[in-house]
C-alpha positions as CSV (number, residue, x, y, z in Angstrom):
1,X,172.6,33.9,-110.1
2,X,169.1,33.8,-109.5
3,X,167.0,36.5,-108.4
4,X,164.1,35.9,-106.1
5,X,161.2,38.0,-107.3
6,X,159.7,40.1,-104.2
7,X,156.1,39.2,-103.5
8,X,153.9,42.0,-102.3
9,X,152.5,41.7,-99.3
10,X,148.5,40.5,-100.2
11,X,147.5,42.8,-96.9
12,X,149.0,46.1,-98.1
13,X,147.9,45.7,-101.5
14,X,144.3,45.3,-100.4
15,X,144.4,48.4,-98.3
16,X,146.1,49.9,-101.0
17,X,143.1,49.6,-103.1
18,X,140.9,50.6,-100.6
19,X,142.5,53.2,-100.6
20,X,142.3,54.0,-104.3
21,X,138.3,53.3,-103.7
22,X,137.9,55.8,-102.3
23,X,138.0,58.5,-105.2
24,X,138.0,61.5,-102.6
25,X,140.4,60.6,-100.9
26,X,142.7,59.9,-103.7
27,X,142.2,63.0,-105.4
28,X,142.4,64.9,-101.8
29,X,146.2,63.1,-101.5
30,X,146.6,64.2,-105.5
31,X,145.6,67.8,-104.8
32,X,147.6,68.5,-101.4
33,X,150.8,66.8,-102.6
34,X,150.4,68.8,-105.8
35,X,149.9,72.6,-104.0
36,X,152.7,71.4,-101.3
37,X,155.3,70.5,-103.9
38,X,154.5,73.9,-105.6
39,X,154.9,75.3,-102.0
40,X,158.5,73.6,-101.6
41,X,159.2,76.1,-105.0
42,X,158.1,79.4,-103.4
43,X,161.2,81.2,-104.3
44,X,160.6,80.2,-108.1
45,X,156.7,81.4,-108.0
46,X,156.8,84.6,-105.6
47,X,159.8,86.5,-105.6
48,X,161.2,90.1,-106.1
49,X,164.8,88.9,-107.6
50,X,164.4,87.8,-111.4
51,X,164.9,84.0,-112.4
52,X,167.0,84.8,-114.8
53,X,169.1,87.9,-115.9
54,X,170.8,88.2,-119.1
55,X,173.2,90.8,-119.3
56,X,176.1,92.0,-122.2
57,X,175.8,88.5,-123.3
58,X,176.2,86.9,-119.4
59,X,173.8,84.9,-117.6
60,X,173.1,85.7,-114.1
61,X,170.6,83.8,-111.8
62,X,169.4,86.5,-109.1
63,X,167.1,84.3,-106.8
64,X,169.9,81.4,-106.4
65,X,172.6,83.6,-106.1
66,X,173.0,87.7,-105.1
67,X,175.2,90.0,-107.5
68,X,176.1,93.3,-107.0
69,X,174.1,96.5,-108.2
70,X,177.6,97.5,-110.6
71,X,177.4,93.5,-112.2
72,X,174.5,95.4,-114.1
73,X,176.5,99.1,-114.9
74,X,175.3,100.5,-111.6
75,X,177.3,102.6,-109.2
76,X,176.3,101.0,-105.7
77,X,178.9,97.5,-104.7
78,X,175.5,96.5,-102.6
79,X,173.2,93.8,-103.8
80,X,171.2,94.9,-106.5
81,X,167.4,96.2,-105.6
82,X,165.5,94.5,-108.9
83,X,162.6,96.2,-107.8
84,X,164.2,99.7,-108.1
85,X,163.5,100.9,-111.9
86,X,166.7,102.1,-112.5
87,X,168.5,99.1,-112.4
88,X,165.5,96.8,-114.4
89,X,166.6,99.8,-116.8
90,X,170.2,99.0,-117.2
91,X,169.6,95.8,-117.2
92,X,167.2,95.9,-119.8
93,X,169.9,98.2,-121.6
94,X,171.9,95.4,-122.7
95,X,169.5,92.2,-122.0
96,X,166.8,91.0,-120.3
97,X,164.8,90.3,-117.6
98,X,162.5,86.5,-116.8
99,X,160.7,87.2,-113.8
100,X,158.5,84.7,-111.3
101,X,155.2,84.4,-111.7
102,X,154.9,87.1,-109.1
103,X,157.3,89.6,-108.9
104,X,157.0,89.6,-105.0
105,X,158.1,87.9,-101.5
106,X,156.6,87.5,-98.5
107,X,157.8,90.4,-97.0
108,X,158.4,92.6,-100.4
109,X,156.1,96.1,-100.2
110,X,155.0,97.7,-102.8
111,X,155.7,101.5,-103.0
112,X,153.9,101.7,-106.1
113,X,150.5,101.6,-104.1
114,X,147.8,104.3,-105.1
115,X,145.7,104.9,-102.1
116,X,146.0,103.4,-98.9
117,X,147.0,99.8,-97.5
118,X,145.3,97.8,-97.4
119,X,144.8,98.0,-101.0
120,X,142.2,96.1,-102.9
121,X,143.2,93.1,-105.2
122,X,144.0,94.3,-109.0
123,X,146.5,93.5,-111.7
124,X,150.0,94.0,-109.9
125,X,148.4,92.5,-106.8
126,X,146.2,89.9,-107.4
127,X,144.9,89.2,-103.9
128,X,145.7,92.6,-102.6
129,X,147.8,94.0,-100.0
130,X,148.0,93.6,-96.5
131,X,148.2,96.3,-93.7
132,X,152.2,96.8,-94.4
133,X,151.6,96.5,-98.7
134,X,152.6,93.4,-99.1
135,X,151.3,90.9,-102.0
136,X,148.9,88.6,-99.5
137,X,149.6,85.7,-103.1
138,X,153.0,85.7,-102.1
139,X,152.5,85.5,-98.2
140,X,149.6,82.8,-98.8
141,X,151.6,80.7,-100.6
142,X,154.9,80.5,-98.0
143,X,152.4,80.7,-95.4
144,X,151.2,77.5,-96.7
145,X,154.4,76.1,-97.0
146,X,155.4,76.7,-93.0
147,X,152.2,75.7,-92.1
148,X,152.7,71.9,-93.7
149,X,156.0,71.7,-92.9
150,X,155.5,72.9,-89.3
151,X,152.6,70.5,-89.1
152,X,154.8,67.5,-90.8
153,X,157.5,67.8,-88.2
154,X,155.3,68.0,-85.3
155,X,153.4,65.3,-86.2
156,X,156.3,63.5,-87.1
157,X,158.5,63.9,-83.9
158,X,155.4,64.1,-81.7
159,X,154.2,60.3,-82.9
160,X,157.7,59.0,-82.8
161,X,157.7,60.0,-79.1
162,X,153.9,58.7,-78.2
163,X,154.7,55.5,-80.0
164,X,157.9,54.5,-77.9
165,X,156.4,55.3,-74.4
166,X,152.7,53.5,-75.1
167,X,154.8,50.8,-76.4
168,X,156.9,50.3,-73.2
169,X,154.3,51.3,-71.0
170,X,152.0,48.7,-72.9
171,X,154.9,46.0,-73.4
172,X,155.7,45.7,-69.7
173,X,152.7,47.3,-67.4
174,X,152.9,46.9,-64.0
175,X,154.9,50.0,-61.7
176,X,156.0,51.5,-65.3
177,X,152.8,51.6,-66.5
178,X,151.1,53.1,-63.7
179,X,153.7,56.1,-63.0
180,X,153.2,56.7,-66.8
181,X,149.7,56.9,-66.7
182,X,149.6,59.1,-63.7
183,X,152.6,61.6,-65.5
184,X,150.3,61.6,-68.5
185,X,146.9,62.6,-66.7
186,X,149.1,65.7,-64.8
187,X,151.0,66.7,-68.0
188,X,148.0,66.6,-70.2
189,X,146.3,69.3,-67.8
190,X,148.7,71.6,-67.8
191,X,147.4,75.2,-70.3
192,X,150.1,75.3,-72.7
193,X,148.4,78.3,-73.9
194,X,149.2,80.3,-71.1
195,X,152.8,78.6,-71.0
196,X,153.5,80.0,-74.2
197,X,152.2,83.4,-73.5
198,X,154.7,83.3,-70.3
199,X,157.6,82.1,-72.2
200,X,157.0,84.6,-75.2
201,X,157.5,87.1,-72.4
202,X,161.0,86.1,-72.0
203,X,162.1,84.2,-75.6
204,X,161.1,86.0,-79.1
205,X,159.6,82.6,-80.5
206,X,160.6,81.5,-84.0
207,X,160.0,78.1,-85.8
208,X,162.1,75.6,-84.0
209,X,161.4,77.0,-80.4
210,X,157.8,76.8,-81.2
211,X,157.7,73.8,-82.5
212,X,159.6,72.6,-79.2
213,X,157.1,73.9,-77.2
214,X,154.2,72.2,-78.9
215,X,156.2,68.6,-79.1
216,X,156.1,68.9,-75.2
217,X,152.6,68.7,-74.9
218,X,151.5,66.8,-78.0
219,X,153.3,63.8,-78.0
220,X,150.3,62.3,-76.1
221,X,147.9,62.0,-78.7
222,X,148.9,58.5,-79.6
223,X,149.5,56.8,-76.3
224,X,146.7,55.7,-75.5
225,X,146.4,54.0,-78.9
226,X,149.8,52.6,-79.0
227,X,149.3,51.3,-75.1
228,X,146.3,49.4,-75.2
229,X,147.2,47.4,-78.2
230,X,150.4,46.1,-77.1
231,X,148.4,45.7,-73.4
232,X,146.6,43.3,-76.1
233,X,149.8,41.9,-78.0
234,X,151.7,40.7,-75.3
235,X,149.1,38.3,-74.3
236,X,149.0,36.1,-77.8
237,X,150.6,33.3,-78.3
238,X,153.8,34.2,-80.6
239,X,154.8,36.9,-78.4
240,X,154.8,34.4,-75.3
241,X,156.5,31.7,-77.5
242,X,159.4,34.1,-78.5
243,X,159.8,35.7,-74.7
244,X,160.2,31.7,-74.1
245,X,163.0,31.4,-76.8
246,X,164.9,34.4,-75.1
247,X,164.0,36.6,-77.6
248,X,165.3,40.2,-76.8
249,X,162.4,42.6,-75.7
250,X,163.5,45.0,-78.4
251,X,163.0,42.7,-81.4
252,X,159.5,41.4,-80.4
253,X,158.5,45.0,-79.6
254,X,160.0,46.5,-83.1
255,X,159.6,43.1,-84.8
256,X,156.0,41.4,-83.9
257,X,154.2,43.8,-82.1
258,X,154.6,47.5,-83.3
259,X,152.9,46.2,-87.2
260,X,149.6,45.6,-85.2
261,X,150.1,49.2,-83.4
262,X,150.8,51.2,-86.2
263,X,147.9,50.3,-88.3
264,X,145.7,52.5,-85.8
265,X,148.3,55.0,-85.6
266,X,148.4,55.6,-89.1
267,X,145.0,56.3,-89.4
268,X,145.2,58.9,-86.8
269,X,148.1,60.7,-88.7
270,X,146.6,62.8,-91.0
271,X,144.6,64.3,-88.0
272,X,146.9,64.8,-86.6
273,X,148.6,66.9,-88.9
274,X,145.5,69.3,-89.2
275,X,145.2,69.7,-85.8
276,X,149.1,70.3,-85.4
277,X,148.4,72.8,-88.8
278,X,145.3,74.4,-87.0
279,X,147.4,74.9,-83.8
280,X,150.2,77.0,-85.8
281,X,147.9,79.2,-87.1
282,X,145.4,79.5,-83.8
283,X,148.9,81.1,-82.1
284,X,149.6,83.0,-85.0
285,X,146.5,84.6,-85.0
286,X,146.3,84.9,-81.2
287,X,149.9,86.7,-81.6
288,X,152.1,83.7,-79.9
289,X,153.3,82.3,-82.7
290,X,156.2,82.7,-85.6
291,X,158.2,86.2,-85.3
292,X,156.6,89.2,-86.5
293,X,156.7,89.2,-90.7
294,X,156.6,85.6,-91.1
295,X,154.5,84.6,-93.5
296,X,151.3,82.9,-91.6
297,X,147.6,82.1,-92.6
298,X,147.2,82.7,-88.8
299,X,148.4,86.3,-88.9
300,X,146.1,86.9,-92.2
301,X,143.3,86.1,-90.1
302,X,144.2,88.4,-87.8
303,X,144.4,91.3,-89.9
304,X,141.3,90.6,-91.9
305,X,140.0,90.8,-88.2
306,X,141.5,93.9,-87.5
307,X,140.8,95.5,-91.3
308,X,137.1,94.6,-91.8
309,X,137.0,97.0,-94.8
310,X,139.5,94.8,-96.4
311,X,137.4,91.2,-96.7
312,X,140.0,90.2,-99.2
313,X,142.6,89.7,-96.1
314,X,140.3,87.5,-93.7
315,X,138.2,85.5,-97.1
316,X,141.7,84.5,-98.5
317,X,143.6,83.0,-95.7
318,X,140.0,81.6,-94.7
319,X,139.5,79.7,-98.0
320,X,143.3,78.3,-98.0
321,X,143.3,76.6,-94.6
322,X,140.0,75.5,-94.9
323,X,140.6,74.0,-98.4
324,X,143.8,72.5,-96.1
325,X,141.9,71.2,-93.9
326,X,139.5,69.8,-95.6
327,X,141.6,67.6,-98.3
328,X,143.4,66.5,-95.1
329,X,140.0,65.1,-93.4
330,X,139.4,63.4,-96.8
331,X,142.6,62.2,-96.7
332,X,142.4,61.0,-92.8
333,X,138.9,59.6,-93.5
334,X,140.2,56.9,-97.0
335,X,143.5,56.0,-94.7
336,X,140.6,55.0,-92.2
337,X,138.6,53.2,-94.1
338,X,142.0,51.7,-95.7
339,X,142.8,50.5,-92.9
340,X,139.9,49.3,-91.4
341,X,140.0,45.8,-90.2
342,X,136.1,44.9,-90.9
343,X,136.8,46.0,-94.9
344,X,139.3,42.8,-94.9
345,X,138.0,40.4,-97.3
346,X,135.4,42.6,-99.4
């Protein structure tokens, strides 16, 4: 049996090393998948339940799995409380203790605070404490987490969605077109800002309503895009020669047509993504976005807005989404160039 070997395809491998040109934007991609992998671990870098427990020569594993406060010689059947001393004491009675790089969640406060909250960054906290005394490390780093994934989905969902009607609307024109075109114009007007603060009247919003809402009104962004180049495709040659054949409408859309689409679409994406990501935390700042206590760069903004005497609040959420931002502009701006069809051939 002979195995054909599988030729790469000589136009993604030049963009490819366009791409790899392009030395900010490659280290941009290296830097923001690094911090969101990290992010993915969360529970493993910021958490007030150990990693690991050992205890009268048993092994226990606290943030994967909750045990009982008398699993350690307590008296209570609840789940343990690892940041109460008296049980770290048992424990450390008859074994030991591996904690996380931090030793707190999102939402974990610190009742060892001297002073007031917010309190300044030192040891224990290194970032501080917000208005509540909570670690703003931990809360940075989930924050970060929901903001990328909130902003992968959207962008996701909302591209799939543009895609698919430009295509049709490009593909056959005509009445579809038009009534499409006219829809768009009217639904693109409407303030979804107000529409949230309306339906946050009536609906406490969390992650998946929210991100409902926004995919309403942001599928848009690539329809135009989409549109006009299969208003373009459908005119050459091969497309005609294939409607001629009897070729199905799906398979030239899917099979001939959407490659020449996506290559602007793709360069769009990672704008995309910041401006879903900037969205997220504009409501969450504004107060009309994820639940009270969620963990949000948006809500850290606010409260350095409202606690001026704590800078460390406002500066630190600051510097993470605009280092956010910014690798994903570098990022957005060597897909461009990757992409770019006057680069072909240098």
């Amino acid at each position: 049996m002979v195995l054909k070997k599988k030729h790469k395809n000589p136009i993604n491998e030049a963009r490819w090393q366009r791409f790899r040109a392009n030395k900010r934007g490659l280290w941009s991609l290296w830097i923001f998948g690094v911090l969101f992998v990290l992010s993915l671990f969360a529970e493993l870098i910021a958490n007030d339940k150990p990693l690991l427990v050992e205890y009268d020569q048993a092994w226990y594993f606290p943030v994967l799995k909750p045990y009982a406060e008398t699993e350690f010689g307590g008296e209570f059947e609840t789940e343990a409380d690892y940041t109460d001393p008296y049980v770290t004491d048992l424990i450390e009675e008859k074994g030991f203790i591996i904690w996380p790089l931090i030793r707190f969640s999102y939402d974990t406060i610190n009742f060892n605070i001297v002073g007031s909250v917010p309190s300044a960054p030192d040891a224990v906290n290194w970032l501080g404490t917000d208005d509540k005394g909570r670690d703003v490390l931990a809360r940075i780093i989930y924050g970060f987490r929901i903001s990328v994934l909130f902003g992968f989905v959207l962008t996701i969902v909302s591209s799939v969605i543009g895609v698919v009607v430009g295509a049709t609307q490009g593909y056959y024109g005509g009445w579809l077109d038009l009534l499409g075109q006219r829809f768009i114009e009217v639904w693109s007007g409407m303030p979804t800002l107000f529409l949230l603060i309306i339906l946050s009247s009536f609906v406490e919003p969390n992650f998946w309503w929210l991100l409902g809402i926004m995919v309403l009104f942001s599928w848009m962004s690539l329809v135009g895009v989409v549109r006009a180049e299969f208003l373009r495709c459908r005119n050459f040659d091969y497309v005609r020669a294939a409607q001629a054949m009897g070729v199905d409408d799906k398979r030239i859309m899917l099979r001939h047509m959407l490659p020449n689409a996506m290559v602007a679409s793709l360069t769009m994406m990672p704008f995309i993504l910041s401006g879903s990501v900037t969205t997220l935390t504009s409501l969450d700042f504004l107060g009309f976005g994820l639940p009270a206590g969620s963990p949000s760069l948006g809500e850290l903004l606010a409260q350095g807005k409202a606690n001026l005497q704590a800078p460390w609040l406002g500066i630190s959420a600051f510097m993470v989404l605009s280092l956010m931002l910014t690798l994903l502009v570098f990022i957005g701006e060597a897909v461009r160039d990757a992409f770019d069809p006057h680069q072909q051939g240098r």
